[in-house]
N, C-alpha and C positions, 0 to 999 in steps of 0.2 A: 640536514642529511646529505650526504656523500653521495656521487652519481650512482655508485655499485649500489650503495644502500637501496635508493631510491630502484634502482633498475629489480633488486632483489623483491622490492615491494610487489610492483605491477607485476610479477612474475608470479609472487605469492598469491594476489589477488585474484590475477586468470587463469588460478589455478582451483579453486575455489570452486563448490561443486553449484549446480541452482543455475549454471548459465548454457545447462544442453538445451538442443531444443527439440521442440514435444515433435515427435514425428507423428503427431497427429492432429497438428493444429496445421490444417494447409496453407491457410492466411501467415501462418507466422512462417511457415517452412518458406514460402514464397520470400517474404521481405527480408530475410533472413540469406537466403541464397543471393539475391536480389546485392544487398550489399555485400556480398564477399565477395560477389564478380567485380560490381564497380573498384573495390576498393585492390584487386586485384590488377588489372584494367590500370588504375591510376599508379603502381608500384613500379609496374611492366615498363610503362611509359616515362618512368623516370628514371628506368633504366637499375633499377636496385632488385637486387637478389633478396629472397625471404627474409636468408638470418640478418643479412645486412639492415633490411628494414626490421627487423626483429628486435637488434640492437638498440636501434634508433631510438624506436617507440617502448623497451623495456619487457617485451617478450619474447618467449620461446622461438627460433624458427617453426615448431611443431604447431604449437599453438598461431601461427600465424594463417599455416596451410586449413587449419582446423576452419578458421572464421573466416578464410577465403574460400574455403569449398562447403560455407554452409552448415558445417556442423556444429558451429557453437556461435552464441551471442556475442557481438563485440559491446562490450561497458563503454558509458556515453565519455567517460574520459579517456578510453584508445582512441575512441572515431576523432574527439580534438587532438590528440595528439598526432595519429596521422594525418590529419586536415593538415597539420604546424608543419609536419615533414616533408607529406607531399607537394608543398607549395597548391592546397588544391583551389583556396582562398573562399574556405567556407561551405563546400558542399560536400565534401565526406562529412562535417560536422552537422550540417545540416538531416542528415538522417536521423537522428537522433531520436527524432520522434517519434516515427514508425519503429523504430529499435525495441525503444522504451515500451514500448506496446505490446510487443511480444513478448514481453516477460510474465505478463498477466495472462494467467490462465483463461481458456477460452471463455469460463461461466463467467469469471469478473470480469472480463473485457467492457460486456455493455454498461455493468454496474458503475466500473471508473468513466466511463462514456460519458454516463450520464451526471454523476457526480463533478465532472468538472464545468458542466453546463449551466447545473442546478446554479441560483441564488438563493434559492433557505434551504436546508437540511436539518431536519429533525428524526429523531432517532431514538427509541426505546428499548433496552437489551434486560434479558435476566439471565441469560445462562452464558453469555464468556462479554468480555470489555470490546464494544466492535472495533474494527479494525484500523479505522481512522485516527483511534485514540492510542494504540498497541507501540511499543515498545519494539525494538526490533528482537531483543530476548525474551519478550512476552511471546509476540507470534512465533516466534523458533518450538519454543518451551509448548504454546497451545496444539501446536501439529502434530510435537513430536509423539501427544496424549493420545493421539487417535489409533482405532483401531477398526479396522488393521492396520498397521503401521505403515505408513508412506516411508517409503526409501529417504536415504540423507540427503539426494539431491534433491526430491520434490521437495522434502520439508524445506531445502534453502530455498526455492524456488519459488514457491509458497508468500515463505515471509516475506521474501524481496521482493514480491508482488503488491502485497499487504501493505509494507510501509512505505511503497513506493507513490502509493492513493493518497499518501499525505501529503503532498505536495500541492493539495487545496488549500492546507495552510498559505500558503507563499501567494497566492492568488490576487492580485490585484485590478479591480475591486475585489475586496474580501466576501465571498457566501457567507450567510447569518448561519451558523451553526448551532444545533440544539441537541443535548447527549442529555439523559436521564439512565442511572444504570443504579440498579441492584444492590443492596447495600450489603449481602453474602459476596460478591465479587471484587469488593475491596477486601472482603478479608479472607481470603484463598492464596495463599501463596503460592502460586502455578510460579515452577522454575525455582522454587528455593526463595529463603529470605532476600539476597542482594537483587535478581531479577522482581521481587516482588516490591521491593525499595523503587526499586527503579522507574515503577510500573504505577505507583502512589507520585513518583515525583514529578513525571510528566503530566499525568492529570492533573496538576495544579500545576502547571505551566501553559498548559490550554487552555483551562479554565479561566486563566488570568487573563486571555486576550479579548480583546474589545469586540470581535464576533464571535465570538463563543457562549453558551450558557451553560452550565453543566449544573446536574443537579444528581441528586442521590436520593434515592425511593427506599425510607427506611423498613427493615424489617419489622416493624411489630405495626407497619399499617395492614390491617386485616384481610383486606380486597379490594383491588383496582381493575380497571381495565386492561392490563397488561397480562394477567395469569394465564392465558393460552399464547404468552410465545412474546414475539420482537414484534414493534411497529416502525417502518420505515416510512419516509414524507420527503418529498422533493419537486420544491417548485420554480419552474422555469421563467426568464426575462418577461416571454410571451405569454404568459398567465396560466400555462395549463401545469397538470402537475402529475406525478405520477405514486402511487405507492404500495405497501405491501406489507401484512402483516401475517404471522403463522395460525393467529385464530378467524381469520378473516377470507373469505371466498375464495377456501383452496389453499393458501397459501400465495397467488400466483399476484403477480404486479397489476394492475390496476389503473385506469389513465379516466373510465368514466366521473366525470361531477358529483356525483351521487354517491358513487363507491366509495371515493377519495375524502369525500364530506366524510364519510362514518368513521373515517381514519382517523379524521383532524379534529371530531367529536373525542376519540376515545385517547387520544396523545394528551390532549389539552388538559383530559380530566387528571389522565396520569402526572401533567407538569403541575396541575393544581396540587395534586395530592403530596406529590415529591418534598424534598427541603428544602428552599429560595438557595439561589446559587450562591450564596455569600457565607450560608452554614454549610451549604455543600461541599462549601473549601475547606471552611472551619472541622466539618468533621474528618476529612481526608488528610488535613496536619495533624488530626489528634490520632487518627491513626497509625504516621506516618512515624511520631512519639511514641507508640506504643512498641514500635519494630527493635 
């Protein structure tokens, strides 16, 4: 690609809706302002004018003043890319982290918290594909369902939130991961056929990995543990664990022994009942044949 090309890209990209930010997540408005001073701060001192470094780095002048006064997210590839120009040698890059964090809406914030903590994760859904597994046109296409309808930026917002929890894939050591899902929700075409292809093909690409189990809860098993809702399970280095299910004490997350016991009771019977993760794939290809 051609420098214009390229420059026309990052232009396109931050321009892209999903990257304002929530003026009511103060934690995020802080780190968020927090780095557009620094990165202000560091431009100043190098003596370059906006559009000048706007050029550099492949954006707007406008878009520059935007994520220097706070008003919008910088993408973890501007913050490298300023790092490169500002000569900063690693700490504008180095924010990253906190960046990344604000993009997740205040409720997932602890959820991803703790999700990257966890070492096993188990998980039971019936009503949508959770989110660890989603497609980034799945999740676009799941928001857009809702009603009342989230504006265009939150639904980007949203998804880039969503599939950004994935990144527990990459995790080294890997969490022992356990998906059990619904076997109506492989065959719902949320988003049309190609995003529904697409949404079959990744499930058998996680399934296929070595900390993964995925399995499928056929429809014509009569009753399981699972018919009031999702069971979530998540246990930590340190032995304790935390979880939460929609038919279970409220809804509400759960850290007592006892609680957490009735969970790992009602999951287990659910992964009994389910199809061994090896037809689970078998039947998600013969689905994926029928498209």
């Amino acid at each position: 690609m051609s420098v214009d090309g390229e420059v026309r890209r990052l232009k396109n990209e931050a321009d892209e809706p999903g990257w304002e930010v929530d003026p009511d997540d103060d934690w995020g408005v802080a780190v968020v302002a927090t780095v557009g001073r620094q990165l202000r701060l560091w431009r100043e001192a190098s003596g370059m004018r906006a559009a000048e470094f706007g050029e550099a780095v492949g954006y707007g002048e406008d878009l520059i003043y935007k994520i220097e006064g706070g008003k919008r997210i910088p993408r973890p590839e501007f913050l490298d890319k300023a790092d490169e120009v500002l000569d900063a040698g690693g700490l504008i890059a180095a924010m990253k982290e906190d960046v990344n964090k604000v993009r997740y809406p205040k409720k997932l914030r602890d959820l991803a918290d703790m999700e990257a903590k966890a070492v096993e994760i188990g998980v039971y859904v019936c009503n949508s594909i959770n989110g660890l597994l989603q497609t980034p046109e799945h999740a676009r296409a799941a928001f857009e369902s809702r009603q009342p309808p989230y504006s265009q930026a939150e639904v980007e917002r949203l998804a880039a939130a969503r599939v950004a929890r994935q990144s527990i894939f990459e995790r080294d050591p890997a969490p022992a991961l356990g998906f059990v899902l619904e076997e109506a929700l492989l065959r719902r075409p949320l988003g049309g056929t190609m995003v529904w292809r697409g949404q079959l093909e990744r499930l058998l690409e996680v399934g296929r990995l070595r900390n993964v189990t995925l399995q499928v809860m056929p429809t014509h098993v009569e009753v399981h543990p699972g018919l009031d809702g999702r069971i979530e399970l998540l246990k930590f280095v340190d032995g304790t664990a935390t979880g939460r299910s929609d038919g279970a004490f409220n809804g509400r997350p759960v850290t007592d022994p006892r609680q957490v016991r009735v969970l790992e009771l009602r999951y287990g019977t659910i992964r009994a009942q389910a199809l061994p993760p090896r037809e689970s794939l078998a039947f998600i290809e013969q689905l994926l044949g029928e498209t």
